[in-house]
Steps between C-alpha positions, in 0.01 A plus 500: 500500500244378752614779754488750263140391371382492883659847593313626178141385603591616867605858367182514232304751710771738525585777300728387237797713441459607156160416351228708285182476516415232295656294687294159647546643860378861408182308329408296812577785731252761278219200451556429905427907576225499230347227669509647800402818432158417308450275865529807664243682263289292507431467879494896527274507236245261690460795763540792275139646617512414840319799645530721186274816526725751415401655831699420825515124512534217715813560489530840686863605397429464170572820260294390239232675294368777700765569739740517184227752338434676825849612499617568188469844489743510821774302288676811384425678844477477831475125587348409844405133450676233739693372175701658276446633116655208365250199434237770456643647231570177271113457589412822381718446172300226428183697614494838318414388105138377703477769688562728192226298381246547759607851518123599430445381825616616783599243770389638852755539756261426740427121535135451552392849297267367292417862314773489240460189371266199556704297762484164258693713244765570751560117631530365153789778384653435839468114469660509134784702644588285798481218290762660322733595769427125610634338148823782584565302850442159309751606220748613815477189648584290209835756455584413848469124480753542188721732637541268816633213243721737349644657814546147584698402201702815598569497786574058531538444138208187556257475264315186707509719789378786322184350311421325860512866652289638276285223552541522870366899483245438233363251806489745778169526623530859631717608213165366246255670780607822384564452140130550333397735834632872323683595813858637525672195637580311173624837315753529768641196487518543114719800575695321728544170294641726230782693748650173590528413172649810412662509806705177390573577198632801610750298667542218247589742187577836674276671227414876508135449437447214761650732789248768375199291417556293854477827653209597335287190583560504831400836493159461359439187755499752755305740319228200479522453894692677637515199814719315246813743594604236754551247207643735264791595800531117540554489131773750475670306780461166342667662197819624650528150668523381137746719366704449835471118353556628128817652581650288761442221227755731297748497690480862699520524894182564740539819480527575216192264434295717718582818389413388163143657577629861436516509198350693202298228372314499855531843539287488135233238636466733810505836334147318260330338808478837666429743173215251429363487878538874533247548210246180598535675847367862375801676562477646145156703638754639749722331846170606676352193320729278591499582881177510484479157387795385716287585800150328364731201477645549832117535673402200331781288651371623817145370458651146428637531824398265726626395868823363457440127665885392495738380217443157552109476466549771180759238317223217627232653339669581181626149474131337507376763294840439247328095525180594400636687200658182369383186686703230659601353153703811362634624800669196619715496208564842545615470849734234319596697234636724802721238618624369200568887382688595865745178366546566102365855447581713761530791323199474334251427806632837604383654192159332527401513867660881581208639292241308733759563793542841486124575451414335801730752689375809319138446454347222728660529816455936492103460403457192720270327244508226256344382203575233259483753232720728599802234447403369156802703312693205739330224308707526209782389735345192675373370147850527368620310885205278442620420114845426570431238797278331288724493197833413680281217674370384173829402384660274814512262295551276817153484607278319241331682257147382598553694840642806333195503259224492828707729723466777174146374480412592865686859503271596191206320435340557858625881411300449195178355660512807754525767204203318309271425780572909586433662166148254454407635831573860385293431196208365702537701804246499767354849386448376107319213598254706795440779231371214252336330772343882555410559120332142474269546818448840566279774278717838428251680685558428831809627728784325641689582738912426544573471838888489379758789388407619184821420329497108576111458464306298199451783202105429451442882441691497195243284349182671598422409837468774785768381738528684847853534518719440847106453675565516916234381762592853613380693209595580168724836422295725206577869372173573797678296746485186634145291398395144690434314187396098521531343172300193384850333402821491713852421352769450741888389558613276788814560651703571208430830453485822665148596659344809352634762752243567816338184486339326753769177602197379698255532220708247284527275754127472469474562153703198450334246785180599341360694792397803306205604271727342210546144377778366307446361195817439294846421582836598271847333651810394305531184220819458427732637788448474887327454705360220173744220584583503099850332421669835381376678879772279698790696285442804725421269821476614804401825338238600249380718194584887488255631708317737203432183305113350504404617872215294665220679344132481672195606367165579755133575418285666701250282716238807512513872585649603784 
């Protein structure tokens, strides 16, 4: 009897074999994911309006607002933006019953015309409209955090490991960067969390519709970015390794086993990922369309093409930049949960890692170039590595419990620090706290200039203030040329940012030592992540905050005319 009772509570995380709903398990699984999923909310919704203008952000791949608007009338036509249809036309979904609205007024295509409509009247639609494409990500984000739990339960039959996976993800400081930023990133993933689950259950139950709907998915994850075609072939090859393991479990030979992938049922899920990408891909405007976008995609590549500096220093550089995506606390136990899968689930670290693999191959090393970014459809994976470690480790039940309880502790509450300390400094970035410092002690009716890039610079002219946008010591480009203009007020970046184009290096170096006709006045750095020697800024150490977050912001007046 006591066996029994201890083989029960050892086994109570796990699937049971026959169980509804209602079951006590079910409830503390669903009230677990709940839990976690309102965490997750709530964090992205601390940073919702970081940067929000509706106007190209601080953020720069963002498709949000007016770069959604800009092209909308090239949805059903010929498309010639870096990214595919896909994400811009949910956006636009969401978009037109405003725009039919505002249809009184026309929106200029032109950014800075200012003869159609008053340029205020422009920034608030566009504002309202990227905060709706932003609330789109957010509700993405919490679908992937759920779908990794269930793909978990799928694929290991763990709830524990599950709920800590989705926990795991939900923690991800790169994977919450993007969530409230209206860029492209999170969609994809959402596309790509919802092929693996298809994908497995395609396997699991051999069903018509999850063949065709797995097919479809992955389909539209490349007609998001089309970049993510690395995963999706890892995908399909992590697939056939699980029905290789399906049907060797059944009994049948190897090869049989492998030639189990031609079959109608994946001729089905091929036949829909193609019929939908030909269409998302313009080939219904004519094959012209679709070479012509073949090619865009193919010159593109080639200006991500860098100097090839060796395999080694490539897989170097993605591993740091994989460790500042996660911090030392998650990724451990994901190197862990590598081990521990190599000895129990063989088959299914294939399935995980050859979608990160095989992009790797296909994408990085051909362009040459990394960014953390461009891997986050791999996250799902290492939060699913990173949730079975933890789980399996959680029940040894021959290390005390009080150690099992701190070791979980570490892995997510440093995780949790980092993600707080990262969405408060989003919410009181550098530039919000210079433009209040600007509308509490400076009149409207006197310039500043932004010796920054436009993009990442404090948004003072949106409130009434004549800002001097991407001012130079060299001159300042107008429609009659270029004008030397020297404002009373100065507001600069330090090294963070990129330098407004032209500019004087040597100038700054004076600027900034105080050696020119300009004094500084008022500092902006970071409060809650580095180089601020907060608790939560050690999670990422040696490395620090993404580099768009709350730059060093400087702001100079003018000692007396030049």
């Amino acid at each position: 009897m006591k066996k029994g009772k201890k083989q029960n509570l050892k086994d109570q995380t796990k699937i049971p074999a026959s169980s509804g709903w209602i079951s006590r398990t079910h409830r503390k699984y669903l009230a677990g994911l709940l839990a976690i999923l309102c965490l997750a909310f709530l964090l992205a919704m601390v940073a919702i309006d970081w940067g929000l203008t509706g106007l190209p952000g601080w953020q720069p791949d963002s498709i949000e607002g007016y770069q959604t608007v800009s092209h909308s009338k090239l949805l059903f036509g010929k498309w010639m933006h870096k990214y595919p249809r896909g994400h811009y036309l949910i956006n636009y979904i969401f978009y037109l019953p405003y725009l039919e609205q505002w249809n009184t007024y026309s929106i200029p295509d032109k950014l800075w015309d200012t003869t159609v409509v008053p340029r205020e009247v422009i920034v608030e639609r566009l504002t309202k409209l990227a905060g709706i494409s932003r609330r789109i990500t957010l509700f993405m984000s919490i679908v992937v955090i759920a779908l990794t739990a269930l793909i978990t339960t799928r694929l290991l039959g763990d709830y524990g490991a599950a709920l800590l996976a989705a926990l795991a993800l939900a923690l991800c400081n790169l994977f919450l960067f993007y969530t409230p930023t209206g860029c492209i990133d999170i969609p994809v993933v959402f596309w790509f969390a919802w092929s693996m689950l298809f994908g497995i259950l395609a396997v699991q139950q051999g069903k018509w519709i999850y063949y065709i709907l797995f097919g479809l998915s992955s389909a539209y994850c490349i007609c998001t970015k089309e970049g993510a075609g690395g995963f999706v072939v890892g995908l399909w090859l992590g697939i056939w390794i699980l029905l290789v393991k399906q049907n060797l479990s059944k009994g049948k030979t190897i090869k049989q086993s492998i030639l189990q992938i031609f079959s109608l049922k994946v001729l089905a899920a091929i036949i829909s990922a193609l019929a939908l990408g030909l269409v998302m891909e313009g080939f219904l405007a004519g094959p012209q369309e679709l070479m012509d976008r073949m090619k865009y995609w193919t010159k593109t590549q080639q200006e991500f093409n860098r100097a090839y500096p060796g395999f080694w220093p490539l897989f170097c550089k993605a591993a740091v930049q994989m460790y500042s995506s996660w911090g030392w606390s998650l990724l451990i136990p994901a190197l862990v949960g590598i081990i521990h899968f190599s000895r129990k689930f063989l088959w299914e670290l294939l399935f995980l890692l050859l979608p990160l693999t095989v992009f790797y191959m296909l994408v990085f090393l051909k362009i040459h170039f990394i960014s953390p970014r461009f891997v986050l459809c791999g996250f799902v994976a290492i939060a699913i590595l990173i949730g079975k470690s933890v789980a399996d480790f959680i029940r040894i039940k021959n290390i005390p419990r009080p150690v099992r309880v701190i070791v979980t502790m570490i892995v997510f509450i440093p995780a949790l620090m980092c993600c707080m300390g990262m969405v408060w400094e989003m919410k009181y970035d550098t530039r919000v706290r210079a433009e209040q410092w600007v509308y509490d002690n400076i009149p409207k009716n006197i310039a500043v200039g932004s010796a920054m890039i436009m993009e990442y610079a404090p948004r003072i002219g949106f409130n009434g203030y004549i800002q001097i946008h991407e001012w130079s010591s060299q001159g300042v480009k107008t429609r009659n040329g270029t004008r030397m203009v020297w404002p009373e007020y100065l507001i600069a970046a330090g090294k963070d940012l990129e330098i407004v184009p032209g500019e004087s290096r040597e100038f700054r170096k004076k600027l900034f030592a105080g050696q020119t006709d300009y004094t500084r006045i008022a500092k902006f750095q970071c409060q809650y992540m580095p180089p601020q020697n907060w608790l939560w800024g050690y999670t990422l150490w040696p490395m620090t905050k993404h580099h768009r977050i709350s730059p060093a912001i400087f702001i100079f007046q003018k000692k007396s005319s030049p």
